[in-house]
C-alpha positions as CSV (number, residue, x, y, z in Angstrom):
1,X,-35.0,-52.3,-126.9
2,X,-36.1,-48.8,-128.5
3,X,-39.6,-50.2,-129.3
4,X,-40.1,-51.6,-125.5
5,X,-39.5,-48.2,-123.7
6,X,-42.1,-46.7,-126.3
7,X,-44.5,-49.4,-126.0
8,X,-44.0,-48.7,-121.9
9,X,-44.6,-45.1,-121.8
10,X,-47.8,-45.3,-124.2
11,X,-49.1,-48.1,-121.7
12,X,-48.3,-45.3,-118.8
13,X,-49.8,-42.5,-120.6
14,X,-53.0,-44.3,-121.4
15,X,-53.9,-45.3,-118.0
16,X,-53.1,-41.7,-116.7
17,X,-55.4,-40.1,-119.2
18,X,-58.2,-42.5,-118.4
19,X,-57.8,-41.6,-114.8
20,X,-58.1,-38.3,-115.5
21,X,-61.1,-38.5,-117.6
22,X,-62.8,-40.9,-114.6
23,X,-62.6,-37.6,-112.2
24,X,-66.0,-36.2,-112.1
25,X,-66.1,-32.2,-112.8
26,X,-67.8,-30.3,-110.4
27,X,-71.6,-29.8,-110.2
28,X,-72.7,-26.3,-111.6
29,X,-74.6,-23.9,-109.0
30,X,-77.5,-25.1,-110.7
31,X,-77.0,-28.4,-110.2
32,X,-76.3,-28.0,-106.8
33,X,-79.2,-25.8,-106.2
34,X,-81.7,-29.0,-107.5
35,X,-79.5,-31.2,-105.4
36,X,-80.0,-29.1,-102.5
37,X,-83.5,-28.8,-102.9
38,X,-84.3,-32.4,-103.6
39,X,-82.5,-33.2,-100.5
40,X,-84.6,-31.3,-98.2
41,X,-87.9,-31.8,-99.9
42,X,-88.5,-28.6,-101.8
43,X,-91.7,-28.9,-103.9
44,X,-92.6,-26.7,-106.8
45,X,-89.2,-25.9,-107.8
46,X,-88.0,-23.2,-110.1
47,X,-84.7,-22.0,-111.3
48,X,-84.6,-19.3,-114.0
49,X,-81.8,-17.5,-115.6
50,X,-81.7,-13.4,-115.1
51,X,-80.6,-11.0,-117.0
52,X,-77.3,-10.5,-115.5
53,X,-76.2,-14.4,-115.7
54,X,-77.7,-15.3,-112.4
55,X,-80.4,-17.7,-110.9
56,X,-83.8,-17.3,-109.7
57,X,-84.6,-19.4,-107.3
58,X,-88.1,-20.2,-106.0
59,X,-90.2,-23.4,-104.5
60,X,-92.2,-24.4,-101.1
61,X,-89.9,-25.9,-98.3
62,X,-91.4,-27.2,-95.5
63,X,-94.9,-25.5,-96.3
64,X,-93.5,-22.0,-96.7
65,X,-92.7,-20.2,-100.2
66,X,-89.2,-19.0,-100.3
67,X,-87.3,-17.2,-103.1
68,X,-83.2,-16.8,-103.8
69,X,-81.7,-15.1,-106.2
70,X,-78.0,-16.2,-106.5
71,X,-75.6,-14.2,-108.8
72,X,-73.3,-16.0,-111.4
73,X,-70.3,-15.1,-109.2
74,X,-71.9,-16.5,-106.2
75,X,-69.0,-16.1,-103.4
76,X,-70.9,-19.1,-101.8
77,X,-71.9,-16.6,-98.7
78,X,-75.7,-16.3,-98.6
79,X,-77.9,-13.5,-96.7
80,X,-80.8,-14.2,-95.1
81,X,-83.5,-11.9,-94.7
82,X,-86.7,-12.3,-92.1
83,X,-89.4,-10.2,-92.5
84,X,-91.8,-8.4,-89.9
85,X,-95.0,-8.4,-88.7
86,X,-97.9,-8.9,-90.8
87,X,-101.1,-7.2,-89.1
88,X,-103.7,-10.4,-88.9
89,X,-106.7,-8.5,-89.9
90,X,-109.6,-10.6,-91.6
91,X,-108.3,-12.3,-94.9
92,X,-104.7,-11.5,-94.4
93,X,-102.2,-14.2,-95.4
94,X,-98.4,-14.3,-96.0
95,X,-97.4,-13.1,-99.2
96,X,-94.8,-14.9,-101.3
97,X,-91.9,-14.1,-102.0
98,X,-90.7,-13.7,-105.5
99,X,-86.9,-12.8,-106.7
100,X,-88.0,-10.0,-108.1
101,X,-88.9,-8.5,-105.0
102,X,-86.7,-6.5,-102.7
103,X,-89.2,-5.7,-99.4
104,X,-86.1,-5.1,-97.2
105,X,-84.7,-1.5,-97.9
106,X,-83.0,-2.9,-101.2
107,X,-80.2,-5.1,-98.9
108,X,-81.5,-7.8,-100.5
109,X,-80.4,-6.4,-104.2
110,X,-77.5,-4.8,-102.4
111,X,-76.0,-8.2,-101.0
112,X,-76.8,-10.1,-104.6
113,X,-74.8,-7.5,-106.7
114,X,-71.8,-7.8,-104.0
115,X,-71.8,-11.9,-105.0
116,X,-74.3,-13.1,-102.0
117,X,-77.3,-15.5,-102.6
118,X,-79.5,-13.4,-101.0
119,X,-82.6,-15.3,-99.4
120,X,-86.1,-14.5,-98.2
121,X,-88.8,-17.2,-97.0
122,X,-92.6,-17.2,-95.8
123,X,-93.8,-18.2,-92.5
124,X,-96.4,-20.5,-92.2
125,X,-99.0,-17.7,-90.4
126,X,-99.3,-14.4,-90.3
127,X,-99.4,-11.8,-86.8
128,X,-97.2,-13.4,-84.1
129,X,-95.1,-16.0,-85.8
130,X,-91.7,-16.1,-84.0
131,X,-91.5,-19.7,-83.9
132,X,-92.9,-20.4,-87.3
133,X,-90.7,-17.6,-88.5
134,X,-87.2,-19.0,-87.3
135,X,-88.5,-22.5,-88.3
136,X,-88.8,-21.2,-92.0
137,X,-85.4,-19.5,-92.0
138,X,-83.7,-22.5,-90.4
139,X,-84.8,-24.8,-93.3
140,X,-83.9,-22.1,-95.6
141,X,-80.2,-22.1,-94.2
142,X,-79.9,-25.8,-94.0
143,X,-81.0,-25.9,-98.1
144,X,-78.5,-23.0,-98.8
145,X,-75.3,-24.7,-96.9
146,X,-76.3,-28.1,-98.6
147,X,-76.0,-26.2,-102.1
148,X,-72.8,-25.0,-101.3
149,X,-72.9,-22.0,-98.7
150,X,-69.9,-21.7,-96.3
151,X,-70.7,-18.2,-94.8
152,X,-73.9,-16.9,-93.1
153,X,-75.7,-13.8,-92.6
154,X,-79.0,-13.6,-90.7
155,X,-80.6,-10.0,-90.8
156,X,-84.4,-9.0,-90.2
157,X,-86.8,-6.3,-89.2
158,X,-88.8,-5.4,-86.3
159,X,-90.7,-9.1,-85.2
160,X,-87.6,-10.3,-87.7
161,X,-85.4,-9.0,-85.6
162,X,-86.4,-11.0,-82.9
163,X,-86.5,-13.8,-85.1
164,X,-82.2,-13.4,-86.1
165,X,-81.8,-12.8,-82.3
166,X,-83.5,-16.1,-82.2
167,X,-81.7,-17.9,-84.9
168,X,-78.0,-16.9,-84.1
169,X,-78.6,-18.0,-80.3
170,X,-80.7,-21.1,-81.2
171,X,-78.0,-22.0,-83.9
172,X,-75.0,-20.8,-82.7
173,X,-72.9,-22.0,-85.1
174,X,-75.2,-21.5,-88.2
175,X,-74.2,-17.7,-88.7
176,X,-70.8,-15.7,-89.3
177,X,-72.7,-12.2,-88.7
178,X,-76.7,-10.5,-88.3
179,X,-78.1,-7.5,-88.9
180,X,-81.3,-6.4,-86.3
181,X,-83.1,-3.4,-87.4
182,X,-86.0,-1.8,-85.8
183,X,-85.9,-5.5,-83.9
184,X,-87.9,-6.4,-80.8
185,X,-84.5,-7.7,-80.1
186,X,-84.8,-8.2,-76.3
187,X,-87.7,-10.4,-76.6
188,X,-91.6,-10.6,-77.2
189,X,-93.0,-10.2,-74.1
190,X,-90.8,-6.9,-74.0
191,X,-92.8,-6.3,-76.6
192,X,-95.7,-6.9,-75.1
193,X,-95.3,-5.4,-71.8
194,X,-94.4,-1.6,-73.9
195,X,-98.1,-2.3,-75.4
196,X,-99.9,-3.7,-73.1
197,X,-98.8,-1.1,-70.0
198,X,-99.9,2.2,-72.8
199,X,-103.1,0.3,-73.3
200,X,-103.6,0.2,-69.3
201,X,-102.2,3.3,-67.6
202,X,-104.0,4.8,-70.9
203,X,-107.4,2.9,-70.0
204,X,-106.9,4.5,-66.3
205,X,-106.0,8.0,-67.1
206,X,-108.9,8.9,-69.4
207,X,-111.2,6.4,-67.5
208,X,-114.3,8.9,-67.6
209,X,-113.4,11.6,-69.9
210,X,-113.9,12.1,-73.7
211,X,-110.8,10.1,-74.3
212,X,-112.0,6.4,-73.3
213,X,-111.4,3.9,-75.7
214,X,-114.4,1.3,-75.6
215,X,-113.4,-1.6,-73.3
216,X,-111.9,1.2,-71.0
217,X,-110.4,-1.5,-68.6
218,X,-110.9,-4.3,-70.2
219,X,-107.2,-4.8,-72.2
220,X,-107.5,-8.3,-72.9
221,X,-110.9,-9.1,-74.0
222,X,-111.4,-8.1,-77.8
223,X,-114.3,-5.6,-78.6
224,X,-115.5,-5.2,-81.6
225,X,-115.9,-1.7,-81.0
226,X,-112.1,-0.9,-80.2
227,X,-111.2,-0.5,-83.8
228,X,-108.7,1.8,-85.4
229,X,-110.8,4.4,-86.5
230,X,-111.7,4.5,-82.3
231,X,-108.4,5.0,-81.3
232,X,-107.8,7.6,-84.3
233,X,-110.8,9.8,-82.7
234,X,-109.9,9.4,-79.2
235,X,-106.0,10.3,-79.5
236,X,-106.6,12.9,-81.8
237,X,-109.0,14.3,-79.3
238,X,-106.8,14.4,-76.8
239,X,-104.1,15.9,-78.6
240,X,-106.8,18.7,-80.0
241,X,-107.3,19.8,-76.8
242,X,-104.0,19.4,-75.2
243,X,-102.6,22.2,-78.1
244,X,-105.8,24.8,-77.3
245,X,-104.7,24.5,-73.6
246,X,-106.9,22.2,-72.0
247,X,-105.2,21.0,-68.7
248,X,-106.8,17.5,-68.3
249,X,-105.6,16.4,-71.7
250,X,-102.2,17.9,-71.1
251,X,-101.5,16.3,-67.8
252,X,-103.0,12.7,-69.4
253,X,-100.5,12.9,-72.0
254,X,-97.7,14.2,-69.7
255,X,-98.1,11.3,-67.1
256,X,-98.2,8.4,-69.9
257,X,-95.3,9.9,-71.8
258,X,-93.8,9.5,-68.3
259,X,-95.1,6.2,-67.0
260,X,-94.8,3.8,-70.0
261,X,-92.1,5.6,-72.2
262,X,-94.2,6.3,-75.0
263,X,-93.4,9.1,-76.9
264,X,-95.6,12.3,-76.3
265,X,-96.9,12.6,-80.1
266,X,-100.0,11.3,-81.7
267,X,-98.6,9.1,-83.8
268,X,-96.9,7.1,-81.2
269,X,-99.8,7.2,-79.0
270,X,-102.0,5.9,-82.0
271,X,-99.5,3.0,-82.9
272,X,-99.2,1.5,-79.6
273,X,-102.7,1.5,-78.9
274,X,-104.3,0.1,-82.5
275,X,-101.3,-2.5,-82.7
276,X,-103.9,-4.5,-80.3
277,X,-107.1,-4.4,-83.1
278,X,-106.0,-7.0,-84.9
279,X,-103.5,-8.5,-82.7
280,X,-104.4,-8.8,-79.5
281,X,-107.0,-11.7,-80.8
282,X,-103.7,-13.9,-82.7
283,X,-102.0,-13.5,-79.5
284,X,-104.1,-15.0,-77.2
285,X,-104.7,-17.6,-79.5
286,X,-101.0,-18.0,-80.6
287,X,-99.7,-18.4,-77.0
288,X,-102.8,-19.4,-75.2
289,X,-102.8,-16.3,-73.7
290,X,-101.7,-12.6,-73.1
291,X,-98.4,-14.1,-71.7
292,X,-97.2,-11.0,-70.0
293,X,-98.2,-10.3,-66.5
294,X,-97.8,-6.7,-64.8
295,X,-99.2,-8.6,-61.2
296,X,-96.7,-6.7,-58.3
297,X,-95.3,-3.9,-61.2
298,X,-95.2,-0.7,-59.6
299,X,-95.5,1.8,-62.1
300,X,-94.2,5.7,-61.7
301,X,-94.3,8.7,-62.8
302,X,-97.6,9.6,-62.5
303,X,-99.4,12.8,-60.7
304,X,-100.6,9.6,-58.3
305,X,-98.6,6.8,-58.3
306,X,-100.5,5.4,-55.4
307,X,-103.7,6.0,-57.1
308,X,-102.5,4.2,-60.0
309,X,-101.5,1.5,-58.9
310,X,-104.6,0.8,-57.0
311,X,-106.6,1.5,-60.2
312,X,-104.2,0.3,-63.3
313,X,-105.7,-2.8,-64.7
314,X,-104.0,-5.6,-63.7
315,X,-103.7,-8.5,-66.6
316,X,-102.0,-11.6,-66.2
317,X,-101.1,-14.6,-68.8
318,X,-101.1,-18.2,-67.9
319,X,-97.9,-19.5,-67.1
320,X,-98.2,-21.4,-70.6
321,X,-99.0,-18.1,-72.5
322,X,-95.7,-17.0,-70.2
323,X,-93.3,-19.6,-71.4
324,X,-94.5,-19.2,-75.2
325,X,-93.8,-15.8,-75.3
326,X,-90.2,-17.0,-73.6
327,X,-89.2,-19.5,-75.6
328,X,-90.7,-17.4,-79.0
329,X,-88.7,-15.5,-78.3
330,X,-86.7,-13.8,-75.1
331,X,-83.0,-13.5,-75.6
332,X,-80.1,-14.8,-73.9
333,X,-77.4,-12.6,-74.6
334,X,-75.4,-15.7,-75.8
335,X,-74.7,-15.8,-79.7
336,X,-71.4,-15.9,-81.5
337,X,-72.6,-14.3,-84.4
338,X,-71.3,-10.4,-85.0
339,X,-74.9,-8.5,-84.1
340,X,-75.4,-5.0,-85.6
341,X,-78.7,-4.0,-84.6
342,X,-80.1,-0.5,-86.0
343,X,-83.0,1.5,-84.5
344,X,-84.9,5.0,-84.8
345,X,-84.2,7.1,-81.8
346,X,-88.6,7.6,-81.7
347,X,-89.9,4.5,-83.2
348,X,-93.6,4.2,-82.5
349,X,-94.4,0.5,-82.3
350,X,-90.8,-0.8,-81.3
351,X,-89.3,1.8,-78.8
352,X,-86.3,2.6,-78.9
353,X,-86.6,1.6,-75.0
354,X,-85.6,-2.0,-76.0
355,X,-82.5,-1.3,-77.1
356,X,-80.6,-0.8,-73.4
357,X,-82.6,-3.9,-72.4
358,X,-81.3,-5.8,-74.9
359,X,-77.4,-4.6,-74.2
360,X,-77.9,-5.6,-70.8
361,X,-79.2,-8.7,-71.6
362,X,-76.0,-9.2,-73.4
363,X,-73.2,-7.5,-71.4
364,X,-75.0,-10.0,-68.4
365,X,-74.1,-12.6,-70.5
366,X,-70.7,-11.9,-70.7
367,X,-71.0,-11.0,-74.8
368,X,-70.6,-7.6,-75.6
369,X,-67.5,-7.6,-77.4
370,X,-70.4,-9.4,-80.1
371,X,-72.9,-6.5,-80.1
372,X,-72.6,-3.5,-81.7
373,X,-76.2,-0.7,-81.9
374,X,-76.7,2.4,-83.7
375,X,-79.0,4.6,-83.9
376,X,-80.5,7.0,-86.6
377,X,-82.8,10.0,-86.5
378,X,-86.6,9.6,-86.0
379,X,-89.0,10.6,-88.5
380,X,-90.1,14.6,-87.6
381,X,-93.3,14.8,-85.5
382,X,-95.2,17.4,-88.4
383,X,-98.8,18.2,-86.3
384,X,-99.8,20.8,-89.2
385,X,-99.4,17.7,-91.6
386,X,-100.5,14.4,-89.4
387,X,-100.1,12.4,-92.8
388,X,-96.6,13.2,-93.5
389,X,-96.1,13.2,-89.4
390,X,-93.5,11.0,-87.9
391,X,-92.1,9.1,-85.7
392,X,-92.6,5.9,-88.2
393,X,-91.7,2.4,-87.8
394,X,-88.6,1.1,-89.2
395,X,-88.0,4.5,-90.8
396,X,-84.5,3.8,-92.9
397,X,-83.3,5.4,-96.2
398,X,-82.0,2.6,-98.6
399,X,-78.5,4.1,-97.7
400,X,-78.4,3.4,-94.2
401,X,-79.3,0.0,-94.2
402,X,-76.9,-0.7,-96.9
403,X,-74.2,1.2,-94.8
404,X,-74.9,-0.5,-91.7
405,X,-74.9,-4.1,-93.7
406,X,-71.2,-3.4,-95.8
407,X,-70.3,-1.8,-91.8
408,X,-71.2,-5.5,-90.7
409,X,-69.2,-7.5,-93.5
410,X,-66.4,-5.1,-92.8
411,X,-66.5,-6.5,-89.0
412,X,-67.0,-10.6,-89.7
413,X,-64.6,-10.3,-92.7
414,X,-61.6,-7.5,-92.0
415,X,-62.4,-7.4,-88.1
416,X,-63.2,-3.8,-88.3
417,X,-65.8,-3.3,-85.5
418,X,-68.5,-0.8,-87.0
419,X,-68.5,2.8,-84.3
420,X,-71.3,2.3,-81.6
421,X,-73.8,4.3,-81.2
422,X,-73.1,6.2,-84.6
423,X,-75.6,8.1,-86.1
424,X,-75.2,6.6,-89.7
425,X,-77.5,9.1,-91.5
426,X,-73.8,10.8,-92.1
427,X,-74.3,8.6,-95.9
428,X,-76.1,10.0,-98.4
């Protein structure tokens, strides 16, 4: 009977190991990663090995070049990055992303080393590319979660940060946390109201005086003559003259600081009024219009209000141009997502203006237990050295942004909810 229990248990044994050697072993990240990208239709595809045992990861998905790096401890969280604005003067195009690029403060690198793939993509134009912009970075996502992602980040600068607004209230559900800086974050045609009311209450004040800009009053047809070098000498004329005492420049600056918001330096003044150069033509042509209307606005804060209302240039988009710049993108206030949003307290192209908008967009959706915004100090306004000069767009040490991104982790993943409001230039 000895030899019948033995023959039994070897019987037993042997189908148990051949089960166990049926069982398919996990794909590597590698293997996912081609999965992935097979799935959603990634042409072009290439995966490298770094240095450091991780993967570079580059192709073109859905018409836009994109690039991951994804470290060999991969926690199977991904970051996101969008980038901004990309001036559409003649010849520009998008630039590709490579791996071995960090264009976003170093939180790319910073997010990789702490075991994130950490993502960047093209968009499929350059200038005013909301909507392309979000649809790069949703495909992006979607390839990421089908490799093997189960967290989220969406984070961006200036025009991106309008497009991760856009993203973690068009795909609620897509993102665990986001990090806005500099970002138009209450909506383009926010945006385009700041620039378009300095361009006319600008065009009005210095209507017949050294200072006119060519097309004085005509803010929505381009002229080949408005260039940047124009704006340059007219702003830097006025400013000249303001600082030897000459009343007519002073009061001009005084009543547009007061008027539009802009900040009373040259630098500001310049921004705002050359961001149109180049710009004002993909806009129109973008949204089929100017798509921002200041028809009925009353403005204030002039020597003459009454005046200048009766002589402001009036501009108005289509309603078509109106609901593009709407749906490309004005926020809601409704997002799930954990939103940090960072800005300069003087930021010359993106005022800082935006940011109380934008928190009463939110608290009048009922979400502000989701939004947290800080603010850091401007660039220095140096007149004696106009090339060092701030205020400056987007102007962030490497060290803030990385605080403010390990402040947002801290908030999705321990529940800590970073200070409001906190200056973080506090790290070094």
């Amino acid at each position: 009977m000895k030899p019948a229990r033995f023959a039994l248990s070897a019987a037993v044994m042997t189908s148990l190991l051949s089960a166990c050697t049926s069982v398919s072993t996990p794909p590597t990240t590698e293997e996912a990663l081609r999965a992935a990208a097979t799935k959603s239709g990634v042409t072009g595809l290439s995966i490298t090995k770094r240095d450091d045992g991780g993967l570079n990861v580059s192709g073109t998905l859905a018409g836009n070049v994109f690039a991951v790096r994804v470290p060999a401890n991969w926690n199977h969280q991904s970051m996101l990055y969008a980038h901004g604005y990309v001036t559409p003067a003649p010849g520009a195009t998008e630039k590709a992303p490579t791996p071995a690029t960090d264009p976003a403060f170093g939180l790319l690198t910073t997010a990789y080393n702490q075991g994130y793939a950490a993502a960047d993509t093209a968009y499929a134009k350059v200038g005013y590319a909301v909507k392309e912009g979000v649809e790069a970075n949703k495909a992006l996502r979607d390839m990421l979660v089908a490799a093997g992602s189960t967290k989220q980040y969406m984070t961006g600068v200036s025009m991106g940060g309008n497009i991760t607004v856009a993203m973690i209230e068009k795909y609620p559900n897509d993102f665990s946390g986001a990090l806005s800086l500099c970002g138009v974050n209450p909506g383009w045609a926010s945006e385009m109201r700041y620039l378009f009311d300095v361009r006319v209450v600008y065009d009005y004040l210095t209507k017949g005086t050294p200072y006119a800009l060519p097309g004085n009053g005509d803010a929505l047809t381009p002229n080949a003559a408005y260039t940047i070098q124009a704006v340059q000498q007219s702003v830097i004329g006025l400013f000249t003259a303001a600082g030897k005492g000459d009343a007519t420049a002073k009061a001009i600056i005084g009543q547009l600081a007061s008027v539009t918001g802009v900040s009373a330096d040259p630098v500001s003044l310049i921004t705002a009024l050359a961001s149109t150069v180049y710009g004002l033509s993909d806009l129109l042509n973008t949204a089929g219009g100017a798509g921002y209307s200041n028809v009925g606005r009353v403005y204030t804060g002039s020597l003459n209000d009454a005046a200048l209302n009766a002589g402001v240039q009036r501009v108005s988009g289509s309603a078509a141009s109106q609901a593009y710049l709407a749906a490309n993108y004005t926020a809601t206030g409704k997002f799930n997502a954990k939103l940090l949003t960072v800005h300069n307290l003087s930021d010359p192209l993106v005022p800082y203006l935006l940011e109380p908008e934008f928190a009463a967009i939110v608290k009048a959706a009922g979400n502000s237990a989701n939004l947290v915004q800080q603010v850091v100090d401007a660039k220095p306004v140096n007149l004696a050295d106009p090339a060092t000069s701030g205020p400056a767009h987007c102007y962030f040490t490497p060290a803030q942004v990385s605080t403010a991104w390990n402040e947002l982790r801290g908030w999705v993943d321990q529940g800590v909810r970073p200070p409001n409001g906190a200056n973080i230039t506090r790290v070094n």
